[in-house]
N, C-alpha and C positions, 0 to 999 in steps of 0.2 A: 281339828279332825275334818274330812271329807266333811266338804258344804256348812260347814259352819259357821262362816261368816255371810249367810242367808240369813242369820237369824235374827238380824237384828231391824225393829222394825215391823215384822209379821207380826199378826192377828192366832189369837191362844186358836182362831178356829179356823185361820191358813193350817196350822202346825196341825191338828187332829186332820187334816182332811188330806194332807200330805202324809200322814201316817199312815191312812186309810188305804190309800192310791199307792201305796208301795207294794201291796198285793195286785195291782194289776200292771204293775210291769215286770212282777215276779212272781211268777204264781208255782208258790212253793211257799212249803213255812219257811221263813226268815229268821236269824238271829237278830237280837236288838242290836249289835252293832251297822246290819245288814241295813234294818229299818231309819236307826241314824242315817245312814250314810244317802238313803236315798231319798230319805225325805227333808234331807237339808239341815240337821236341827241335832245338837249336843245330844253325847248318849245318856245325861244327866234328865233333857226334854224327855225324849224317846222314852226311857223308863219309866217314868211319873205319865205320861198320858199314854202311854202302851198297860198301865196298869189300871186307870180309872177304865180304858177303854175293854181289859177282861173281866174288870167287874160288872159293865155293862152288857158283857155276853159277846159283844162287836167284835173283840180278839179274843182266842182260844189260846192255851198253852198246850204246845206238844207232850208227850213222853220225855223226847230228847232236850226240854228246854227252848223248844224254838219255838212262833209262834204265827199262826194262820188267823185268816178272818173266822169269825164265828156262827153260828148258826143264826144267832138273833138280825144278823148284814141279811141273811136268805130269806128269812122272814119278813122281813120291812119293804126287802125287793117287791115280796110277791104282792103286793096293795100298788103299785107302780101299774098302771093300766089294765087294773084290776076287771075295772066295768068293760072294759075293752072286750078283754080277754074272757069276761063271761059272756059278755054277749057272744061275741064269736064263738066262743066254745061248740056249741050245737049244728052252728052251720058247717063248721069243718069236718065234725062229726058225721053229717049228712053227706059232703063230698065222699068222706072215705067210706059211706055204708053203701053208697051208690058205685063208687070207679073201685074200691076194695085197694088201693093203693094209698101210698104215702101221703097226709093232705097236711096244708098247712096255711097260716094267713100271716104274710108279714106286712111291718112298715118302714119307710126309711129314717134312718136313724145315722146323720151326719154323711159321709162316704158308705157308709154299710144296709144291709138290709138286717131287722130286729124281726125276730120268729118270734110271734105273741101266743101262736098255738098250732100245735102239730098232733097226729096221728097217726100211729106207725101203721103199717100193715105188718103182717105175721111174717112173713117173708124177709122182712128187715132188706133193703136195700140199702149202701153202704151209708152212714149218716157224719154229713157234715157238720148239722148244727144242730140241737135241740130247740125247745120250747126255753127263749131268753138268748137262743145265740145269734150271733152276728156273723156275716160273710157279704165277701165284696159284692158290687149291685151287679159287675159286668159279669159277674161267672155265673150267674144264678136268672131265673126262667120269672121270677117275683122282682128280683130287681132291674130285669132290663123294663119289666112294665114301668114299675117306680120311676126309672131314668127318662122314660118315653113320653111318658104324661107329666115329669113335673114340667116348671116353668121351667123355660129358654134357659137363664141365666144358670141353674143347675146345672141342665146337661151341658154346656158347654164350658162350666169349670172342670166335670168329672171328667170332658173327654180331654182337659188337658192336663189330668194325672199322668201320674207313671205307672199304666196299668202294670198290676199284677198276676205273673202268671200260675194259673193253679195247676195244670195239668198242661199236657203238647196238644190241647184245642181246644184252651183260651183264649177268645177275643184279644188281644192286647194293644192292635191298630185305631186309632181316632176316628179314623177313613171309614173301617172294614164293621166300629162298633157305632158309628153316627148311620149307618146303610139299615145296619140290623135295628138300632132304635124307629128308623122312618119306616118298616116294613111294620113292628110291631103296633105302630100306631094305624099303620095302614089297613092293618087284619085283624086289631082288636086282640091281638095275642103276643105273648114271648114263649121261644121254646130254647135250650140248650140240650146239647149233644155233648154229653164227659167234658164238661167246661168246666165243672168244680171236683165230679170223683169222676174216675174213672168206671166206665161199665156203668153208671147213670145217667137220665135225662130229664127232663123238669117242662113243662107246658104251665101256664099262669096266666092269670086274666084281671085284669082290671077292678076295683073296689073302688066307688066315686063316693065323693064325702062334701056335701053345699056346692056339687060344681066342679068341684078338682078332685084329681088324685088321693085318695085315703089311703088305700095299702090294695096288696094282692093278693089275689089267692092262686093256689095252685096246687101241682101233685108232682111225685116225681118217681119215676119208671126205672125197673130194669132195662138194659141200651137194646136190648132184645123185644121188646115191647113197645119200642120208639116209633115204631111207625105206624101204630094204631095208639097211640096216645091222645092225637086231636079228636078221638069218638067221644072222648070226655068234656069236650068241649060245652055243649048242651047241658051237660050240670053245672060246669064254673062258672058259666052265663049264670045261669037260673039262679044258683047259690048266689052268687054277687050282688045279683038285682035284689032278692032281698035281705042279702045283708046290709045292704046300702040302705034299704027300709026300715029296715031294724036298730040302724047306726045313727039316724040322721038326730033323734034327737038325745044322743048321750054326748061327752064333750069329745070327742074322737078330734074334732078341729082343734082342740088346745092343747092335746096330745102331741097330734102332727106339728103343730106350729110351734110346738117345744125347739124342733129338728130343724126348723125353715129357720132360721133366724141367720145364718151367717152360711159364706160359700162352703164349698168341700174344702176342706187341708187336706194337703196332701201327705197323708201317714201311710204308716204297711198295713197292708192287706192283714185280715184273720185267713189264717190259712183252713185246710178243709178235716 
């Protein structure tokens, strides 16, 4: 069968974690043939640990017979930068009682920017990502900070991707997105104009953590509103400075340094 001469050799907890990871390159319920086929392993494997793994809640059985991850995967997630994510919680809070717009704090997470926590406004301006989603660093107002302030050798692995384009005014040039990373550093700020959605724009300010780059914060506007976006500036200052006070002694660096470890690969963009 497909990939079945993988099998020989692997680890009982290669196979479960390739089982796992067949929901994220298909994110639909699967048939267990499906589940075989992608994660390399007999559909003899496939059913005996797609079954200890429903009895664990980890996979769910559809109606139709087919199966998804399970609620207990959502749950376990949610302790992954927990402390983080509470501490943060109130400051972002505080951004969006004060600008009344969309707030959020992300960090980088491989090629991508990770939203730890967001706040919508009522108004709902178009939404790329939630609280836990990813999107590329060049289309987004939090990740061009991210790209600006890490080390050297980052940004110049990322500017020699194959950028991604999300919309007709996305950065995609090395040239035109190495100018706009020197500006950001130069003013303390990143902003994008409909780089990830159309009819939105994103302003975002630096989060320092022992010294470097932590993560960013920021808000993101209707494109009509874009030109009085930097008034908010004076809060994601203020916010930052102490959440950076607030941050310094929880393990936020071992978090981040989960993500430092190795250059960007060059994979696809999440789209918006």
């Amino acid at each position: 069968m497909a990939g079945g001469s993988r099998e020989a050799g692997r680890s009982v907890t290669d196979k479960v974690l390739s089982v796992l990871t067949a929901f994220e390159s298909e994110r639909r319920p699967l048939a267990l043939t499906e589940i075989a086929a992608i994660a390399g392993i007999p559909v003899s494997t496939a059913h005996r640990l797609v079954g200890e793994l429903t009895e664990w809640q980890l996979i769910s059985r559809t109606s139709n017979g087919r199966y998804q991850l399970g609620l207990r995967i959502w749950e376990l997630a949610q302790n992954v930068g927990r402390q983080l994510r509470d501490t943060a919680k109130p400051f972002v809070q505080d951004v969006f009682s004060l600008s009344r717009e969309t707030s959020h704090i992300a960090i980088r997470d491989g090629n991508e920017v990770l939203y730890i926590e967001r706040v919508y406004d009522s108004r709902r301006v178009p939404q790329s990502a939630g609280t836990g989603g990813r999107l590329p660093m060049h289309t987004t107002a939090v990740g061009k900070v991210l790209l600006a302030y890490e080390e050297p050798w980052v940004r110049t692995a990322y500017l020699g991707l194959d950028l991604q384009r999300a919309t007709d005014r996305t950065i995609t040039g090395a040239r035109e997105l190495a100018a706009e990373l020197d500006l950001t550093r130069a003013r303390g700020y990143a902003t994008t104009h409909g780089e990830q959605s159309p009819g939105t724009c994103s302003i975002a300010v630096p989060v320092f953590h022992t010294g470097r780059i932590g993560a960013a914060l920021g808000i993101v506007v209707p494109a009509e509103r874009s030109e009085t976006m930097t008034k908010h500036l004076p809060v994601l200052k203020a916010v930052s400075s102490r959440l950076e006070a607030a941050t310094a002694r929880i393990p936020l660096e071992t978090l981040i340094k989960a993500h430092h470890g190795d250059p960007p690969k060059d994979t696809e963009s999440a789209g918006s």
